[in-house]
ZANU-104729 format. One record per atom (N, C-alpha, C): residue number from 0; atom name; x, y, z. Coordinates in steps of 0.2 Angstrom, whole numbers, plus 5000, padded with zeros to 4 digits. Example, Ala and Ser with C-alpha at 12.3 -4.5 7.8 and 13.67 -1.06 7.14 Angstrom:
// residues 2
0 / N / 5066 / 4972 / 5039
0 / CA / 5062 / 4978 / 5039
0 / C / 5066 / 4984 / 5039
1 / N / 5064 / 4989 / 5035
1 / CA / 5068 / 4995 / 5036
1 / C / 5064 / 5000 / 5039
***
This chain:
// residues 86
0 / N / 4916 / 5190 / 4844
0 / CA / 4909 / 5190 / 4842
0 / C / 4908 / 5189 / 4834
1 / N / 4905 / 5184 / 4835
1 / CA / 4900 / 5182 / 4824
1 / C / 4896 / 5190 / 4824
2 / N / 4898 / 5191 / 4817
2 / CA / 4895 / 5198 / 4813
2 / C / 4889 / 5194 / 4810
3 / N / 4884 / 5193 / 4809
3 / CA / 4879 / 5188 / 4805
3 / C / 4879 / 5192 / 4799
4 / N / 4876 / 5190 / 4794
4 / CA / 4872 / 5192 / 4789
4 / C / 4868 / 5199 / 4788
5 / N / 4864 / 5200 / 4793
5 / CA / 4861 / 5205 / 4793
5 / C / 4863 / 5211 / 4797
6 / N / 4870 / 5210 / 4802
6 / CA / 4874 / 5216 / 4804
6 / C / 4875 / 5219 / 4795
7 / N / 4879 / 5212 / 4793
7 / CA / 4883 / 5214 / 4785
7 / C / 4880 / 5218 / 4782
8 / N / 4875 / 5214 / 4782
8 / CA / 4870 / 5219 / 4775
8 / C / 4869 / 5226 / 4778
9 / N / 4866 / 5229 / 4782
9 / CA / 4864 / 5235 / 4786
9 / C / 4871 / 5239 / 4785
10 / N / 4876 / 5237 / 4786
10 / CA / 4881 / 5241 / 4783
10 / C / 4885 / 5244 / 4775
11 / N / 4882 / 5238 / 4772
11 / CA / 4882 / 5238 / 4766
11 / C / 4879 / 5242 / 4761
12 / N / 4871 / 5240 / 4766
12 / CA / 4867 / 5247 / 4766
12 / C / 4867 / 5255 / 4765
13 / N / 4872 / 5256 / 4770
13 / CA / 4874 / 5260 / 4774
13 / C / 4879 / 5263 / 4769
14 / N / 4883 / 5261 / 4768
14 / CA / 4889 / 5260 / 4761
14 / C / 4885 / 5263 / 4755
15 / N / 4879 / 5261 / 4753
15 / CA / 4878 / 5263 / 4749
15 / C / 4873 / 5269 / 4749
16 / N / 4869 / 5269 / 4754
16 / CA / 4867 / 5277 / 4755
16 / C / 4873 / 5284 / 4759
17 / N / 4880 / 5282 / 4758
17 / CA / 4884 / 5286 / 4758
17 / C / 4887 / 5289 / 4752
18 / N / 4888 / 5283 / 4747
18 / CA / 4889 / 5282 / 4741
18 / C / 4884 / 5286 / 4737
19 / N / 4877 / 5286 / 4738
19 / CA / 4874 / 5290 / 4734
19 / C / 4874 / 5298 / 4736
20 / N / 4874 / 5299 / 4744
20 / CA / 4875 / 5305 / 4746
20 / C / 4880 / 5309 / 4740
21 / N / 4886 / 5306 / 4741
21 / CA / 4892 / 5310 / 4739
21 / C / 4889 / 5310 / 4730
22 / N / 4887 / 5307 / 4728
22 / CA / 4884 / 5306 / 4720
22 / C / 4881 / 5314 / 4720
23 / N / 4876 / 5315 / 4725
23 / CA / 4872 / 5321 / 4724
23 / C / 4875 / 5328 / 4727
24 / N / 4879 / 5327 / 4729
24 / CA / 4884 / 5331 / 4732
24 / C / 4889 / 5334 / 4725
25 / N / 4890 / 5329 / 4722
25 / CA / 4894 / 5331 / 4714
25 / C / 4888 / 5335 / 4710
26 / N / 4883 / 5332 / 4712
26 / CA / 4876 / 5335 / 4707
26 / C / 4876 / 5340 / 4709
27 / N / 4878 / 5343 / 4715
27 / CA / 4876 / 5348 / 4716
27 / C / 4868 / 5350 / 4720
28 / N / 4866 / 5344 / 4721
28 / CA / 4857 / 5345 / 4724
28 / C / 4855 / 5347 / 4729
29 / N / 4850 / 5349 / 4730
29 / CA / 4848 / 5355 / 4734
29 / C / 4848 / 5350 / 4742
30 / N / 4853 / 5355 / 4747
30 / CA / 4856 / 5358 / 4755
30 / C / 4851 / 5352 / 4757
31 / N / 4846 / 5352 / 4758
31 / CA / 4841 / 5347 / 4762
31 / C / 4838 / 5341 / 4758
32 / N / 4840 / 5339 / 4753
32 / CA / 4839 / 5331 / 4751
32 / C / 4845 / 5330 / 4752
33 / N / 4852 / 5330 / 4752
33 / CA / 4859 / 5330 / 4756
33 / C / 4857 / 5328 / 4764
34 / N / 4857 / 5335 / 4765
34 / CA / 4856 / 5334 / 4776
34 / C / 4850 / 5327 / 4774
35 / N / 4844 / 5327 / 4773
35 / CA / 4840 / 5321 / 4774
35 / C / 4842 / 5315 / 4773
36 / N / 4847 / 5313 / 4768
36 / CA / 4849 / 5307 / 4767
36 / C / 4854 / 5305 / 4772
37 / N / 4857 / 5313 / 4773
37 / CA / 4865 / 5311 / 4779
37 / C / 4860 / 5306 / 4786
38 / N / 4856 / 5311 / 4789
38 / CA / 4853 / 5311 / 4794
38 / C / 4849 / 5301 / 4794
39 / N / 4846 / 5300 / 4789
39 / CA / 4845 / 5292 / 4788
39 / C / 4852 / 5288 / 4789
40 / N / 4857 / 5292 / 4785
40 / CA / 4862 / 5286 / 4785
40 / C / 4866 / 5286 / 4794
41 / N / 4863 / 5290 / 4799
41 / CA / 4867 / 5291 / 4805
41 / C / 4860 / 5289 / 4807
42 / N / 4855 / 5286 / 4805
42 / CA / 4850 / 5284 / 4809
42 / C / 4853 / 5276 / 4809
43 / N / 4853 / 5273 / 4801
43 / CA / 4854 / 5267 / 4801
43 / C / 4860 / 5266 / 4805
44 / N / 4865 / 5271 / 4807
44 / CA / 4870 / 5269 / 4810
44 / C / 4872 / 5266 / 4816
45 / N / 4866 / 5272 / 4818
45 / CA / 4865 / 5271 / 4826
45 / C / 4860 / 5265 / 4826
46 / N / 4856 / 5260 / 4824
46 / CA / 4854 / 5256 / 4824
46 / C / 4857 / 5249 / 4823
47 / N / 4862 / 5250 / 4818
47 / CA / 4867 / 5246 / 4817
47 / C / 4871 / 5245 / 4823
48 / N / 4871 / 5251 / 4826
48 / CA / 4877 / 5250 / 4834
48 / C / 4873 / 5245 / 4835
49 / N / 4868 / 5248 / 4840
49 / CA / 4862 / 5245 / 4846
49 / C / 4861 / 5239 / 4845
50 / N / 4861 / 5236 / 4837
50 / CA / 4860 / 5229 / 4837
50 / C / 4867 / 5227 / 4837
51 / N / 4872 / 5228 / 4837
51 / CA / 4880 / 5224 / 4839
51 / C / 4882 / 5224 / 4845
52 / N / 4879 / 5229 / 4850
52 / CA / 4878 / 5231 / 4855
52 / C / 4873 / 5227 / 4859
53 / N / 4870 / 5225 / 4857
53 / CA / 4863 / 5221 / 4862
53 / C / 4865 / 5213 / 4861
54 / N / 4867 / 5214 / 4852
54 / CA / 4870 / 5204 / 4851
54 / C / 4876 / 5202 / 4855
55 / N / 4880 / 5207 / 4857
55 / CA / 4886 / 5205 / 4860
55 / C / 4884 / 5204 / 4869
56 / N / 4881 / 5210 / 4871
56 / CA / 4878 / 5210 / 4877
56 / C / 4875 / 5202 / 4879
57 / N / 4869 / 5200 / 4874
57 / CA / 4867 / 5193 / 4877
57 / C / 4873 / 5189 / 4877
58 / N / 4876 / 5189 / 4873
58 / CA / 4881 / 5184 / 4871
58 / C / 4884 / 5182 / 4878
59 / N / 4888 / 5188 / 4881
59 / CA / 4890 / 5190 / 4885
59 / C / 4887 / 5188 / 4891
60 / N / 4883 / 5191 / 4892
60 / CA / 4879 / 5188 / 4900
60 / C / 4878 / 5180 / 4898
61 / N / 4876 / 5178 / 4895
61 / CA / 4873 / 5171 / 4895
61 / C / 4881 / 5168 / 4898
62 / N / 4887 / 5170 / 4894
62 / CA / 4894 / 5167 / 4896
62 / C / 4894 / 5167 / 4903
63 / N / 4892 / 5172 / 4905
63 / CA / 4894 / 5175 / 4912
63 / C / 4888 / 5171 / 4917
64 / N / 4883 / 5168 / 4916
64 / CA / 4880 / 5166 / 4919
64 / C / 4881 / 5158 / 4918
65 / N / 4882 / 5155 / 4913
65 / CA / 4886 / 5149 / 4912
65 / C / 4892 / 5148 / 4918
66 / N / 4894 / 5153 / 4917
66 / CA / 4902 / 5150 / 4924
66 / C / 4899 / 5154 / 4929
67 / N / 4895 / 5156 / 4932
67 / CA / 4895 / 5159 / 4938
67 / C / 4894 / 5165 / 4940
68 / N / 4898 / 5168 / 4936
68 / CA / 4898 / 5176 / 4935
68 / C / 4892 / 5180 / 4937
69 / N / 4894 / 5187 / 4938
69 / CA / 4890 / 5194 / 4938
69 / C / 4890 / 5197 / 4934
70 / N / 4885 / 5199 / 4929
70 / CA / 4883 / 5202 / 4923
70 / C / 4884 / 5209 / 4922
71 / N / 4881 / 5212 / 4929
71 / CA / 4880 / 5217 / 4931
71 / C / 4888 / 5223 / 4927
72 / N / 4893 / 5220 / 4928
72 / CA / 4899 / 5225 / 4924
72 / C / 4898 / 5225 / 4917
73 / N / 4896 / 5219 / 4914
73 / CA / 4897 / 5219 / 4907
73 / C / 4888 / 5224 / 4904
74 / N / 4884 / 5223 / 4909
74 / CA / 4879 / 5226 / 4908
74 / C / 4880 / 5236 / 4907
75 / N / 4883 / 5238 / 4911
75 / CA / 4885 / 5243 / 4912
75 / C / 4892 / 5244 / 4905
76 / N / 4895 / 5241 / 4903
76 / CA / 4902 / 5241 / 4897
76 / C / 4895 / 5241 / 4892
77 / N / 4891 / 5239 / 4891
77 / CA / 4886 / 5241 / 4884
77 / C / 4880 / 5248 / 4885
78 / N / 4878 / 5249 / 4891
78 / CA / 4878 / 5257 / 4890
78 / C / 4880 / 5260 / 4890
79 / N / 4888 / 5261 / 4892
79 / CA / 4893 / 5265 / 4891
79 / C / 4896 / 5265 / 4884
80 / N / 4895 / 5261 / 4881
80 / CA / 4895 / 5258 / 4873
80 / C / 4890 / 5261 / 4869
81 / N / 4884 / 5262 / 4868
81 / CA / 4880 / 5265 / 4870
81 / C / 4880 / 5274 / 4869
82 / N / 4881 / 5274 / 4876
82 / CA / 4880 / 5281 / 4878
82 / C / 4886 / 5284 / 4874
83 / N / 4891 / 5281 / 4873
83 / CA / 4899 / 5287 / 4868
83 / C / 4897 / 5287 / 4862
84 / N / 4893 / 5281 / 4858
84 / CA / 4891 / 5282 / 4852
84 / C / 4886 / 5287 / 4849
85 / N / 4884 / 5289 / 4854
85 / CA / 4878 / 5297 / 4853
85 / C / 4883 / 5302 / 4853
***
């Protein structure tokens, strides 16, 4: 699978609202601007799955529908993909 650009960046993103976390975390700052930024940075993550998850899925089916195939298993391998990432 191509990672495009915008997988990239949303993790780099991601990188860097970790990187600030730990910043305020030396700072010492108050229990809940901590949890809130944790709780964004496992949102953008979980978003970042769903879209490598969904771009690998079509990729996938369209192959499988290219030669003949049934999608049906590979459809089921990305919500169990999915489902373990929660």
């Amino acid at each position: 699978m191509k990672y495009d650009d915008q997988m990239k960046n949303r993790v780099k993103r991601i990188e860097g609202q970790l990187r600030g976390i730990l910043k305020m975390m030396e700072e010492n700052k108050d229990c809940k601007d901590v949890v809130t930024q944790l709780s964004a940075s496992r949102t953008g993550i979980d978003r970042t799955i769903g879209l490598i998850v969904s771009s690998n899925l079509v990729e996938c089916v369209r192959e499988a529908n290219e030669q003949g195939q049934d999608a049906d298993e590979l459809v089921k391998q990305a919500v169990n993909l999915l489902v373990k990432s929660r």
